[in-house]
Each structure stands twice: as C-alpha cells, then as structure tokens.
C-alpha positions in Angstrom: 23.9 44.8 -19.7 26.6 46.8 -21.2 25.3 50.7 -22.0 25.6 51.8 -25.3 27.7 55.7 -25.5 25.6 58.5 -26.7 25.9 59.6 -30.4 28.0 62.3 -31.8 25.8 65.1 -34.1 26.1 63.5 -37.6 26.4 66.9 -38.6 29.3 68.7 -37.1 30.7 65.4 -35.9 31.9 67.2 -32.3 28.9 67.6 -29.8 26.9 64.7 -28.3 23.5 64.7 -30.0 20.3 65.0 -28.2 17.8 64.2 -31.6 17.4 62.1 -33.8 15.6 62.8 -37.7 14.0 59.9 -39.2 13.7 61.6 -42.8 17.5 62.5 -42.7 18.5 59.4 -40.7 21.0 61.6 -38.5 21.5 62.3 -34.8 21.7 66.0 -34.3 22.7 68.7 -31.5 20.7 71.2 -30.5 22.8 73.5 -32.7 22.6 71.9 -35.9 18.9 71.1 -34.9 18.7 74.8 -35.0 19.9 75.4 -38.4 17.6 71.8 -39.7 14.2 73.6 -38.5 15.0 76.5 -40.5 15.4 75.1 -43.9 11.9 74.4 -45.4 12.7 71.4 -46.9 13.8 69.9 -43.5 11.5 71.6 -41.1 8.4 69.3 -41.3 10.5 66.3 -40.8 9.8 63.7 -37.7 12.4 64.2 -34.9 12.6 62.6 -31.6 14.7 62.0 -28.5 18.2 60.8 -29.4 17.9 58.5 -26.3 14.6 56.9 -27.2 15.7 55.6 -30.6 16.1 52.1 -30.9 19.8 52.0 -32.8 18.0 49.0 -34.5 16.1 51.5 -36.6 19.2 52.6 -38.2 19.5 49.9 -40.5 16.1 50.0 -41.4 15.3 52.0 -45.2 12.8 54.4 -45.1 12.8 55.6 -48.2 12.3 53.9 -52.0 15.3 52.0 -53.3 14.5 53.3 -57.3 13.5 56.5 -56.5 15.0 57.4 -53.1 11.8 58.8 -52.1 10.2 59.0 -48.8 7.6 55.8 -48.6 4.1 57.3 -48.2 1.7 54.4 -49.2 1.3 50.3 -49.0 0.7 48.5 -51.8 -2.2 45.9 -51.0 -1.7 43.7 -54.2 2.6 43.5 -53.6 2.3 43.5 -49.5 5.1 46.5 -49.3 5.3 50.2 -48.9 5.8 52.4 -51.9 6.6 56.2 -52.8 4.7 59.0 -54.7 6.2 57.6 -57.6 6.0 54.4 -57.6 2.3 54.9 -58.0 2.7 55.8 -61.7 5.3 53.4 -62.5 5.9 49.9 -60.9 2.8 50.1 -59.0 0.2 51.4 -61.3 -3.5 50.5 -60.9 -2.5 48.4 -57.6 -4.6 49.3 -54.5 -2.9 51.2 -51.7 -3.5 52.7 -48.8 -1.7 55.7 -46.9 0.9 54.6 -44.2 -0.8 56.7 -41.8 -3.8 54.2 -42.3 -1.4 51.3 -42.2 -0.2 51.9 -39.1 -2.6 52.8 -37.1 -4.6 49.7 -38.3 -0.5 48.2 -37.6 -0.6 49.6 -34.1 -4.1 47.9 -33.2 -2.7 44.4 -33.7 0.4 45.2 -31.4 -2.1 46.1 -28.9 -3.4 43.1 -29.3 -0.4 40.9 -29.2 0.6 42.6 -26.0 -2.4 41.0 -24.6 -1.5 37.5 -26.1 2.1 38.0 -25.0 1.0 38.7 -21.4 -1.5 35.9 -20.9 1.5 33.7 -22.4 4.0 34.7 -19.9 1.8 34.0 -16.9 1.0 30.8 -18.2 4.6 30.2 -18.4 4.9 32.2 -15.0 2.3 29.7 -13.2 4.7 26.6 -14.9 7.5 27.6 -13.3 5.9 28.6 -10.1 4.1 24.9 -10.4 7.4 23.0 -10.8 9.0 25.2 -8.2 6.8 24.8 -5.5 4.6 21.6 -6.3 6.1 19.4 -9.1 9.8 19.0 -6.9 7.8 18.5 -3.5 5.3 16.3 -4.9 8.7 14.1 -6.3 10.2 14.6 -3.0 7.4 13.7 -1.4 6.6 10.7 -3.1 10.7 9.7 -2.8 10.3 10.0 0.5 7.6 7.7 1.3 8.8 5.0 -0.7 11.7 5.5 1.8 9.7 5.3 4.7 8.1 1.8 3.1 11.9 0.8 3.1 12.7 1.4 6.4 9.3 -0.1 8.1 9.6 -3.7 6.2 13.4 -3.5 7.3 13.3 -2.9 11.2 13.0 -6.1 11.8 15.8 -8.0 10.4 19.6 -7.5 10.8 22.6 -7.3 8.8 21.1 -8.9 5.3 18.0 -6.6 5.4 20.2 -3.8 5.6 22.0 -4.7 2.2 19.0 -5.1 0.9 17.9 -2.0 2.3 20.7 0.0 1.2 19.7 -1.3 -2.3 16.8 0.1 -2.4 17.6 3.3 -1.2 20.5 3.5 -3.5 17.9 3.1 -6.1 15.6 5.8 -4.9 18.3 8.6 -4.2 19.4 7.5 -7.7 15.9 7.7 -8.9 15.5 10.8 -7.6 18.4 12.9 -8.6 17.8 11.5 -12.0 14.0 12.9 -12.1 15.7 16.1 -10.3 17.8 17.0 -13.3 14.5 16.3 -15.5 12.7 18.9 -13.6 16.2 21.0 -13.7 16.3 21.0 -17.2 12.3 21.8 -17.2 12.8 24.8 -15.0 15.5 25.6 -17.7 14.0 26.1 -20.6 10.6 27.6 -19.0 13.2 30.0 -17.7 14.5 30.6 -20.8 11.2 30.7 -22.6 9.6 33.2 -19.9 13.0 35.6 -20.4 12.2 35.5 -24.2 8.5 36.5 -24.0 9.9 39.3 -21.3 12.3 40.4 -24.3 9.6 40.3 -26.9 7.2 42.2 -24.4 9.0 45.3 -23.7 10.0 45.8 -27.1 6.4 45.9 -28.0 5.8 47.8 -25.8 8.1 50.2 -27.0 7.3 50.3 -29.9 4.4 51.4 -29.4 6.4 55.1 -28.3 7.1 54.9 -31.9 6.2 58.3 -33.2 7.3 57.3 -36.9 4.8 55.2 -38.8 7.1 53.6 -41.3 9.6 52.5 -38.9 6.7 51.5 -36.6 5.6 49.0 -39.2 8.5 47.9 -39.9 9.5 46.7 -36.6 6.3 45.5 -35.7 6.7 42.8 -39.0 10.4 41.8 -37.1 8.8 41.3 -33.9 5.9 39.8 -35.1 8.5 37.3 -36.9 9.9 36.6 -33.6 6.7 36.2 -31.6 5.6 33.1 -34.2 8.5 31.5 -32.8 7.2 31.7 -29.1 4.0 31.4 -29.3 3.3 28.1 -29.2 4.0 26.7 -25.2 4.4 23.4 -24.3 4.2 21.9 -20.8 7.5 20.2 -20.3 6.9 16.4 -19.6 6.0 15.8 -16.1 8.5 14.2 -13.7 8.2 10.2 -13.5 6.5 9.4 -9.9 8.6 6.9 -8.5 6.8 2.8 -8.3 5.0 1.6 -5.3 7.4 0.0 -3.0 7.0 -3.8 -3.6 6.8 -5.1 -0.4 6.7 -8.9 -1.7 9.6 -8.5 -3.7 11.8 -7.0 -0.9 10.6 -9.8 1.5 11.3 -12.2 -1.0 14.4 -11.2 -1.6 15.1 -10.8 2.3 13.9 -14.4 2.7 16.2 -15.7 -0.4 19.1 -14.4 1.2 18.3 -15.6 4.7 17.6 -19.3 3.2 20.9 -18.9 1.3 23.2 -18.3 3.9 21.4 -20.4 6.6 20.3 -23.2 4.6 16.8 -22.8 6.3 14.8 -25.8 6.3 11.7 -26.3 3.8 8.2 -26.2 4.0 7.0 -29.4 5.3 5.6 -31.8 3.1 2.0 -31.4 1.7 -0.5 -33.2 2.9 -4.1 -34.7 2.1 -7.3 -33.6 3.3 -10.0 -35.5 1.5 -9.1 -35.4 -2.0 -7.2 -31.9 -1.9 -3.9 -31.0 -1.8 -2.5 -28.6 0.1 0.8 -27.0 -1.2 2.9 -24.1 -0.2 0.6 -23.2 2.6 2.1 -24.2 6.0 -0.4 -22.7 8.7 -4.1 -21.7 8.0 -5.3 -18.7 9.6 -9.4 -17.7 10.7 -10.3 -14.7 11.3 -13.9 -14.2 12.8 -15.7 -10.7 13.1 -19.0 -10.9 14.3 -21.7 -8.3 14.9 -20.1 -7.8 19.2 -17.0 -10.3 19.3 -14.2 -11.3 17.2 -11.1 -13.4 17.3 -9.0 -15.9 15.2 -7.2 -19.2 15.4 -5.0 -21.4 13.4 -3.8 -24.8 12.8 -0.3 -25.6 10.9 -0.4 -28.5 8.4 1.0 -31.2 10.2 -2.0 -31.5 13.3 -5.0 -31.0 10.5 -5.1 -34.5 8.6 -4.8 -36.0 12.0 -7.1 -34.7 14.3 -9.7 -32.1 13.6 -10.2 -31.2 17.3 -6.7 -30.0 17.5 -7.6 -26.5 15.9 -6.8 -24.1 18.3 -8.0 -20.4 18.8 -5.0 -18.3 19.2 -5.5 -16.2 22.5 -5.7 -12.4 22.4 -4.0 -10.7 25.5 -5.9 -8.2 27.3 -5.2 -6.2 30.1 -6.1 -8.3 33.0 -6.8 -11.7 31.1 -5.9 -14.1 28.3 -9.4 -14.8 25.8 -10.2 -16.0 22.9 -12.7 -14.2 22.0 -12.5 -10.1 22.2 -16.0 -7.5 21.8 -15.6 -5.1 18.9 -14.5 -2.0 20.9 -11.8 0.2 19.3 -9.9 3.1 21.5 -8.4 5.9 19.4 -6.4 8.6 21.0 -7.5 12.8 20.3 -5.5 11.7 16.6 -7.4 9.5 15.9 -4.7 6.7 15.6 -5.2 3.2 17.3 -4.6 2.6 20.5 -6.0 -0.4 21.7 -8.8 -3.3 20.9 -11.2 -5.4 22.6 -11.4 -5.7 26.4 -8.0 -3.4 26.1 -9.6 -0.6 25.0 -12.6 -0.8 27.3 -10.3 -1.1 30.5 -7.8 1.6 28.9 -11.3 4.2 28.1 -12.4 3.2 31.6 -9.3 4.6 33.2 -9.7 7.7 31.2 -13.1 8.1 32.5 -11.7 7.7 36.1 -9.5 10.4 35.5 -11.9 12.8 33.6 -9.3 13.1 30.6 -11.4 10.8 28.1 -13.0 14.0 26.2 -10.8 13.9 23.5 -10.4 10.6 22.9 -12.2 8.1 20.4 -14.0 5.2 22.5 -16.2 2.9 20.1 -18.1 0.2 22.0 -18.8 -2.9 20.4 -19.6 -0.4 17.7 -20.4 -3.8 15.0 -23.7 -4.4 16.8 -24.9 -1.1 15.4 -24.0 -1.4 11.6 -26.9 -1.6 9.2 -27.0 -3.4 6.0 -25.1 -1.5 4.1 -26.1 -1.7 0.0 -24.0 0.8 -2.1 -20.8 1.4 -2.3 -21.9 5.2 -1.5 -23.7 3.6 1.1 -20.5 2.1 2.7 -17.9 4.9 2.4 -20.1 7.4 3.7 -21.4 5.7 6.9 -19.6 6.9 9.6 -20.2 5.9 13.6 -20.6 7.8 16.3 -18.5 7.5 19.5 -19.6 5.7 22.9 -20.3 9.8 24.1 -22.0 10.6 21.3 -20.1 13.8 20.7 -17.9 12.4 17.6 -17.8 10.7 14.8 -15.6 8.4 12.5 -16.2 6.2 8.7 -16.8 2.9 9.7 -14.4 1.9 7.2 -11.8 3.0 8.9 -12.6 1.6 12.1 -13.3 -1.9 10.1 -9.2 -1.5 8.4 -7.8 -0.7 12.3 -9.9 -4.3 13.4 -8.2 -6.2 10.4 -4.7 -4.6 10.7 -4.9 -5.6 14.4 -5.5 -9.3 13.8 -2.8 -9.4 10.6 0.1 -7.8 13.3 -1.2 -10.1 15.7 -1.1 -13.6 13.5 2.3 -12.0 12.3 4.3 -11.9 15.4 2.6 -14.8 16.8 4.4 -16.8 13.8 7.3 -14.6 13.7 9.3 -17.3 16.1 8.6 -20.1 13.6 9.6 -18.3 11.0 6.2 -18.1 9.0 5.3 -15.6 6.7 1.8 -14.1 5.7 2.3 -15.1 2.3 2.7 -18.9 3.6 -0.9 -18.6 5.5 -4.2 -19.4 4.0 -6.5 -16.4 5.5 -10.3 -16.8 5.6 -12.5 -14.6 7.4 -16.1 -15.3 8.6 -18.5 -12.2 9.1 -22.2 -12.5 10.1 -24.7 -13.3 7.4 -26.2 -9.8 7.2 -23.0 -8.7 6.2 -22.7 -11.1 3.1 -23.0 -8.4 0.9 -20.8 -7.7 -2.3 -20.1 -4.1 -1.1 -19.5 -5.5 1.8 -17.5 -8.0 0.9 -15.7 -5.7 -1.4 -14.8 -3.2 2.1 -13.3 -6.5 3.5 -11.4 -7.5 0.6 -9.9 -4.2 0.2 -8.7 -3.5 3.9 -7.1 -6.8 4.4 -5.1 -6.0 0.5 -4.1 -3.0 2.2 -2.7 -5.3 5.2 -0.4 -6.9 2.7 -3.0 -10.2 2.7 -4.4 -11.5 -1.0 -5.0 -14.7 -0.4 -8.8 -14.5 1.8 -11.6 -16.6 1.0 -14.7 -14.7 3.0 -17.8 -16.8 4.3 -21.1 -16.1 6.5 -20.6 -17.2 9.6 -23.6 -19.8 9.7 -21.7 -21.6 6.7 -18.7 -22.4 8.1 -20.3 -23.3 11.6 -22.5 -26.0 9.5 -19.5 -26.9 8.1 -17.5 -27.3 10.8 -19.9 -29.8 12.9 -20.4 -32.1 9.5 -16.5 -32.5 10.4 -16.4 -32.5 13.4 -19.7 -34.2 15.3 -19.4 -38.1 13.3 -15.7 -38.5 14.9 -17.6 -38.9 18.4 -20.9 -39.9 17.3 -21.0 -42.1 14.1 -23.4 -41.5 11.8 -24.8 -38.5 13.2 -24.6 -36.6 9.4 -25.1 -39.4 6.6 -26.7 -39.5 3.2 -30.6 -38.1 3.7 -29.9 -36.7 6.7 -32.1 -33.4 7.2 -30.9 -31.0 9.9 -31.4 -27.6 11.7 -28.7 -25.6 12.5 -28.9 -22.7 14.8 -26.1 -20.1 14.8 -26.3 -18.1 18.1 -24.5 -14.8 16.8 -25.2 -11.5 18.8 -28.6 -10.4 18.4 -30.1 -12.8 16.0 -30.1 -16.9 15.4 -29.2 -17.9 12.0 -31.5 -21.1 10.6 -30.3 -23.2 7.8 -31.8 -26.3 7.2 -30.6 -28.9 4.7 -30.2 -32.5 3.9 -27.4 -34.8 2.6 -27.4 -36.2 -1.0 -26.0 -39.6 -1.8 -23.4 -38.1 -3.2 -22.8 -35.7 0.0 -23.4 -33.0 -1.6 -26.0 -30.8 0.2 -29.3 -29.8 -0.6 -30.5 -26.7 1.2 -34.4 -25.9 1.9 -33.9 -22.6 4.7 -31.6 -19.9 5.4 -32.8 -17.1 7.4 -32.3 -15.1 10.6 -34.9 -15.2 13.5 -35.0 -11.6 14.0 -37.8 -11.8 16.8 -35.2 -13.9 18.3 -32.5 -11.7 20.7 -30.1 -12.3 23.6 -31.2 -9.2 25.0 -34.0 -10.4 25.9 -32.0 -12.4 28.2 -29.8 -8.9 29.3 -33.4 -7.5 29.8 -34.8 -10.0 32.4 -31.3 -9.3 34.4 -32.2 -5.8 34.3 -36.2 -6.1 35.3 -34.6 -8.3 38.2 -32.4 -5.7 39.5 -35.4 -3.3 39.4 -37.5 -5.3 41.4 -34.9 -5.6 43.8 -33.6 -2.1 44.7 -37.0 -0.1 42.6 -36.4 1.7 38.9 -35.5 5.2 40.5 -32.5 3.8 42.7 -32.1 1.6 39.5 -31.6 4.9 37.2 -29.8 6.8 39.8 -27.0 3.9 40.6 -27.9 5.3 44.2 -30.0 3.9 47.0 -30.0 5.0 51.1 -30.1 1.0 52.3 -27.5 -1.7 51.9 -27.7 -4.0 49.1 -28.4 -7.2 51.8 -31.1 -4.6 53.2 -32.8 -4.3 50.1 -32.7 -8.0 49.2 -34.5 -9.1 52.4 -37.3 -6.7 51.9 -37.5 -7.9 48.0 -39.8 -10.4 46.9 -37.2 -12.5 45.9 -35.5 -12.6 49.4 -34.1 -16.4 49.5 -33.9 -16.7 46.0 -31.5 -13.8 45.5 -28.3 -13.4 48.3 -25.7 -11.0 48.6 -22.0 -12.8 49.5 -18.3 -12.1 49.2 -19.5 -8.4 47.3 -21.2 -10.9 44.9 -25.0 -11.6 43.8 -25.7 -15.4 44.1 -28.5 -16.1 42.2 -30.7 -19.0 42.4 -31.3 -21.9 39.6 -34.7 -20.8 39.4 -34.6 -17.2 38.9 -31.3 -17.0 36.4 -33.9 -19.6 34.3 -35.9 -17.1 34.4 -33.7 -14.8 32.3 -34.5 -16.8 29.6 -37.9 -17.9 29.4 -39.0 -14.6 26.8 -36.4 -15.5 24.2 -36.4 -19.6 24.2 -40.3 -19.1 23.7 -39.8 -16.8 21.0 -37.4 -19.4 19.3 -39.0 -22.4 20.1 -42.2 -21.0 18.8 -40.4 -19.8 15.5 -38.9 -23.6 15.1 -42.8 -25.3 16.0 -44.1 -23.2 12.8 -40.6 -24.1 11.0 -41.0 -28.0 11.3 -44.3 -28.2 10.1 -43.3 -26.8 6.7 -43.3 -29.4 4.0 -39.6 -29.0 2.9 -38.7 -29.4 6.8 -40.3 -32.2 7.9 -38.0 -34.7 8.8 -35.6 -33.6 10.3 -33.9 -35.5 13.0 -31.7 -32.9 14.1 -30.7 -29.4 15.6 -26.8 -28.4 16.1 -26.8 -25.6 18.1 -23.5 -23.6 17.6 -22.0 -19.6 18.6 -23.5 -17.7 21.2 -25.5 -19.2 24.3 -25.3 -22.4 22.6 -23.4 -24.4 25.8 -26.4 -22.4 27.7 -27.7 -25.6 29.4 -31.4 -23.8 29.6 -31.3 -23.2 26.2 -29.8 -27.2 25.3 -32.6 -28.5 27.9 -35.7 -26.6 26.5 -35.1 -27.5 23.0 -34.8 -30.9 24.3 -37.9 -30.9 26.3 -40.1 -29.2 23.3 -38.8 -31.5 20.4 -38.2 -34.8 22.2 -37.8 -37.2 19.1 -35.2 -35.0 17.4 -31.1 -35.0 18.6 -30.1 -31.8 19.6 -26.4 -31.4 19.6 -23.5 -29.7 20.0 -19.9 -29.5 19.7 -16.9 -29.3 21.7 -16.8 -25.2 22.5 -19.2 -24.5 20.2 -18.5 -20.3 20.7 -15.3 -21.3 18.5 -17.5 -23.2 15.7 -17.1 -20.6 13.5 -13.3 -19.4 13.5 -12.9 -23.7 13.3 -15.0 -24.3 10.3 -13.7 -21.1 8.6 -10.0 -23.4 8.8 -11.9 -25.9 7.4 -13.0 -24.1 4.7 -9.6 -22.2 4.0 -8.0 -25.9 4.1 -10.4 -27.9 1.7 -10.3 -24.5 -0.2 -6.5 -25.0 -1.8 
C-alpha cells in the first residue's frame, strides 16, 4: 500500500506538521501550535497527532451549515447534530441530547459490533480453512475412487475396455477440474469477503482512538453503513460429489462393443421347464451356506429340461484336494483382509501355528455353527465373533460379506471362459432355517448387492431339499410323490434335523402340517462317542495331555476293546460294531422324536421319510429308520449332502 506524505502546517505552509485541530480543521507545527494555545479562543480546542488522523475526517463538517457553529447536541426528533443555536431556531422544542452523551452511548455499540465483526470473520475464517483443507480433499478423494472403480472393472479386458476406460476417466478429470474452479471461485469470494471484514475491523477499531466525539459519530454511521453490507454470510454452495461409478453401465457398454466387433453369438434359446419360461438367464447359480459347510453349483440351460440329475456342484480347490463342499472357516491376515476360505484357510492357519507366527492373524473356525438367532437389526450389526484363540474379535457381518464375495469371484471366473456374465445368472442362496429371519435375510440381501448381484431369491435350506427330491425321486421310482401323498422329510444340517411334513393336493399343490427342528437331535453326539472311545482306549489324562509313555498298539491290547479296535498303516481300523456304536445316542434320540411325531393326528399316514444333508447316506442311520418304521419307505437321493445347493437351482429355475 502506497504511504501517504506527511502534511505541511496549514498555517505557515513551510514546516511538516506534527497536529492536527479538529475545531480549526488545520494541521499545525509545533510553532504555530505554540502561538494556537495562546489565544483563548483557540486554546480549549481538541488537538491530536497529525499521524493518527484519518485524512477521511477532513471532508467531514463539523460545524452547522446556517450558523457555522461548532455542533454541540443531537436532535432526537430530526436524527442529526445541531449547534447552540439551532436550539432556538430550526430546532425549537425538539428533544436533544449533548454529543458527549451521544457518543459515548455511539461508542458502546462499536464495541459491540467489534464483537459481531470478529465472530463473523472466523466464521468466514473456519469456511475457508474448511474448503481448503476438507471440501477439495473430500472432492479429490471421492474423484479418485471413482477412478479406482474404473480401473478394477477394466483389468480384465484389452484394447476396447481401455477406450472405454479412457472415457470415463476423461469424464472424471473433466468432472473434477470443473468442481475445482467451483471451489476456486468459492475460495474467491470468501477471500474477498474475509479481507473486507479485516478492512471494516481495523477501522473500528480505530476509531475507537477517536478522541473527537463528533467526528467519532460520524464515522461510526459510514462504517456502520458499510458493515450492513457484510453482515449477512452465506456458505458458498458445496462442490457436486461426483456419481457412483456404474458398474453395469460400463460392462454393458464393454459387452456392446465386444459383441459389435466380434459378432459374438447369442444367448441360447429359452427353454421350458413346466409351464415357465426362462429368458435371458443362461446358467443358474446355488449358493449354499449352512450352519459348518458351504458351497455352490450350477447348471446352464441347455442340460436342465433334459435331465435333472445333470446339476453339478462346482468344485472348490483347496490346498491339498478338490471338494464340493467347504467348512465355514475364514483366515484373515494381522489387516484383517481375506486371505483364504474353507479347508484353505484351516491348512494355511495350521502352518502358521507350526511356525509360531499365527498371533496376529484372524483364524475363524467354522465360525457359522456358533451364530445365534439374530432378531434386530441392532442385534445383527453389532454381533461380532471371536477368533479360533479367543484373543480377538470381528462383526460377523463382515465375515458373512468376505464368504459371499468368495463364492461371487469364484462363479465369475469359473464362467469367465464361456463368456457368462453375473448379470446373465439366476443366483439363489439357501441358508439354514434358523437363519430365515428378515434381518437376516436383509444382511444377505445387502452383502451379495454389494457383490454386484440383484437378482437372489433366498430359501431355508429344508425347502429347497423337499423340493428337490419331489423332482428328482419319481424319475427312478414312479410314483413315489403323487396326489395325497403325506411325507417326512429329514434335513440332516449341522447340529440339528429339520422336520417338515406335508401332503400332496390334487392339484399338487402342497399342504404342510410340521416344520420344526429336532433340537435334542445333534451329530455331536456321534463326535462324542468317538471321543469317549478314545478315552477308554489310552484313559482321559493321556486323552487331555495328547501324551501317553506306551505305544498306541500297546495301549490297544490292554484296552477292553482289544480285537475290536487295531492299529495299522499309522491308522485306526475300527470294527462294524463299535463305529455303530457312535451312533446309537443320537438315532434314539430321533427315532424317539419321530415315534411321538407319527402318532399325531395331522401325521398319521404318512408313507414316507426322505432323508437328505448331513449323515443322510450314513447307512446306520438309513438301516435304523428302516428297522423302527418298517411299513413306511425311507429314501434317499442320489448324493443327498448336495440336495440342497440342487433344489435351490430348482427353485431359481421355476422362479423366472
């Protein structure tokens, strides 16, 4: 800022003055301020330092324009100042009040207004410092993962996915500097503003030097003028966030392309199951997650209509083994990001062990057997599960999102070579009945959307068993399931048997009398005669300690079950008798459950027991269900541990 020179004396007009008289309105010397203190009409007038004066002040009149007197009061009733004079004349029998009055009551509302003016400039302080610092990173920030989004769905494709790629980056970068100038322009005029209120601030606050009570008022009424103008601040619009990333679209218009220039062939013709019609769906995908094992399978659309025995469960690769079924056990590394699933992650935690480096790492084993029934929505998003060591913790939601994104990759580059597309799949995914839940369901619904998958139709696992063997048992044996048919079906699912019993309308519609779970009912009561067995041969204190001083043939030919129980080839060769054994606690439990059961009104007469899931191919458990209910069929189907993840293709089939 330029300086303004110093002032010559108004009086001699040759030295620089160092005064300044408000009564005479002149800049004096100290010479000529000499000679002014001396006269009495001019001693009692306000002086003050030349270079305090506000040169402003020198176009402001301090005295009365018709009678060039000194103004000495303010006139309430005419809102001015007035002079000795104008009291008798003009102003006659208006109230006034003296300036000294005036202004001091002036100066109290300056004081005021500083305050105002200083909460107003950090307001406009903490805007700037927000769109600084926050506003541009957040719109950075949010750019940039739209970017990222680009780039995953477009690592796997070649030269057309680039252009399209290249499109949509052009229209972020584009995006973005045009939000940029937005927040530019923002920063501008909050700039601006806050300079303004800086302006306004330190000339009240000089003002408030002012020794001179007229010229004080005066200037306060300009700068409260000015300060009207400011007051008011607006937040300047916030910055447009930039659109999700629409994955569909950009694989749509991948795929378009592709088809274009290739002149890829359709999708084959629909086809006819019962009296739907499938359309637009070329392979439908199961997806089965049960309270300790999951897994999936699939069929495409031109093996369904023609044999339903051709559904196939898709195997899962583990480390040492191809399965189709995997347990629930999830490894996560000290960042809790996913490393491995099923028998994968057991082997891979394992190893860990072995090397004493597991600590930090997340190991959750089979962790599905130990969910309760979850209710709330609360209830769901705060339940968290502990690791296999006990020593941390994770939401289960989370875990239950790492499962489903697992499958989804899975089923995706399985049909990646035949060129199908998620959106092309019909998904349906069977959970355990306890699970059947509308928070539940809700959790499920929401982690496979966030796998890129809408279409799922979700179904208890004891449904789509029953509806797989109505399919599937008449093609061998005819008439098995006709109209009044009543049946039992047992679902052997981890720790529990689901019962449903029904019967067959006319019109084949069912008519269902039962659904429950036999919660008396567990496979570890089967696990637990193993483990009494071992205990009787090497005694529970070598049995807790995993130690013993004698050889394992040693031990078995002192046991009570010497003959019955060998040791060859490292291996434990149990006899017919004794692995029986294991399951004489929990087939009495069941059978006893289904004796009350059948002599309920609504279930007598039923003819027959489909035994599906779990331990159903068990012959023990086929054979005592024969021998206690000898005039009713018990049967099963072709791999009946894959009833479920075939019925739920059933479902997703008849479905469209």
């Amino acid at each position: 800022m330029a300086q303004v020179s110093a002032p010559k004396c108004d009086i001699c007009k040759k030295v620089i003055a160092n005064v300044f008289c408000y009564e005479c309105r002149h800049f004096l010397c100290q010479s000529c301020k000499s000679f002014h203190e001396k006269f009495p009409s001019t001693k009692r007038h306000t002086v003050t330092d030349s270079s305090k004066v506000d040169r402003s002040i020198l176009i402001l009149r301090t005295v009365c324009e018709d009678h060039e007197l000194e103004f000495v009061y303010y006139c309430q009733d005419c809102d001015c100042l007035i002079c000795v004079q104008c009291v008798t004349s003009v102003h006659y029998h208006h109230s006034f009040t003296g300036i000294t009055e005036v202004a001091a009551i002036a100066r109290v509302d300056v004081t005021n207004r500083l305050v105002k003016i200083k909460d107003s400039i950090e307001t406009v302080s903490n805007l700037i410092k927000d769109f600084k610092r926050k506003k541009r990173r957040k719109l950075q920030a949010g750019t940039e993962k739209f970017k990222r989004a680009v780039h995953e769905v477009s690592q796997d494709l070649v030269e057309i996915i680039e252009k399209v790629t290249d499109m949509n980056l052009s229209y972020a970068s584009d995006f973005l500097e045009l939000e940029n100038q937005k927040v530019l322009y923002s920063l501008t005029q909050l700039e601006n503003l806050h300079s303004k209120y800086n302006s306004v601030l330190k000339r009240h606050e000089q003002i408030l030097n002012e020794k001179h009570d007229v010229t004080f008022f005066l200037r306060q009424i300009s700068l409260t003028e000015e300060l009207e103008l400011l007051e008011h601040i607006s937040t300047p619009a916030e910055p447009n966030e930039i659109e999700c990333f629409k994955r569909d679209g950009f694989v749509v218009s991948v795929i378009e392309r592709i088809e274009r220039k290739y002149s890829l062939r359709q999708a084959a013709d629909p086809y006819q199951f019962g009296e739907k019609l499938i359309k637009n769906k070329i392979v439908a995908v199961a997806i089965q997650i049960g309270k300790s094992e999951s897994g999936f399978a699939f069929i495409s659309n031109n093996t369904f209509g023609i044999d339903l025995n051709n559904i196939s469960a898709l195997d899962i690769e583990s480390r040492n083994s191809m399965t189709t079924k995997v347990p629930n056990s999830i490894l996560l590394n000290p960042a809790k990001q996913f490393v491995a699933f099923g028998k994968s992650a057991e082997d891979q935690y394992f190893d860990l062990v072995k090397e004493e480096s597991h600590h930090d790492w997340y190991f959750f084993h089979q962790f599905t057997k130990n969910i309760p029934v979850l209710v709330g929505d609360q209830d769901v998003e705060n339940f968290t599960m502990k690791t296999h060591d006990l020593r941390k913790e994770i939401p289960v939601l989370l875990l239950f999102r790492m499962i489903i994104n697992f499958f989804v990759d899975r089923i995706s580059c399985a049909m990646n070579p035949s060129r199908i597309f998620t959106r092309e799949m019909q998904w349906v995914l069977a959970i355990p009945e306890s699970w059947n839940r509308s928070t539940m369901r809700k959790l499920l619904f929401t982690s496979f959307k966030e796998a890129g998958i809408d279409d799922l139709i979700i179904e208890s696992e004891p449904e789509v068993a029953d509806l797989f063997c109505r399919y599937i048992l008449p093609i061998g044996r005819k008439n098995v399931f006709h109209p009044g048919q009543k049946y039992v079906l047992l679902d052997f699912e981890g720790d529990t048997v689901s019962v449903i019993v029904r019967q067959i309308q006319q019109d084949k519609t069912l008519s269902e009398f039962l659904k429950t779970n036999v919660e008396a009912w567990t496979s570890t009561h089967v696990k637990e005669a193993f483990k009494q067995t071992i205990i009787k041969l090497v005694g529970k204190p070598s049995y807790l300690h995993f130690y013993t001083g004698t050889t394992i043939r040693e031990v078995l030919d002192q046991s009570a079950l010497s003959g019955q129980i060998e040791w060859v080839s490292d291996k434990l060769r149990i006899s017919s008798n004794v692995f029986a054994s294991f399951f004489d606690k929990a087939t009495a439990i069941l059978i006893g459950y289904l004796q009350k059961l059948l002599k309920e009104p609504e279930v007598v007469g039923s003819t027959l027991i489909v035994i599906v899931g779990e331990l159903s191919e068990s012959p023990f458990i086929q054979r005592k269900l024969q021998e206690h209910f000898p005039n009713m069929h018990v049967l099963s189907p072709i791999e009946p541990t894959l009833s479920v993840l075939k019925g739920a293709i059933i479902l997703g089939q008849s479905s469209l």
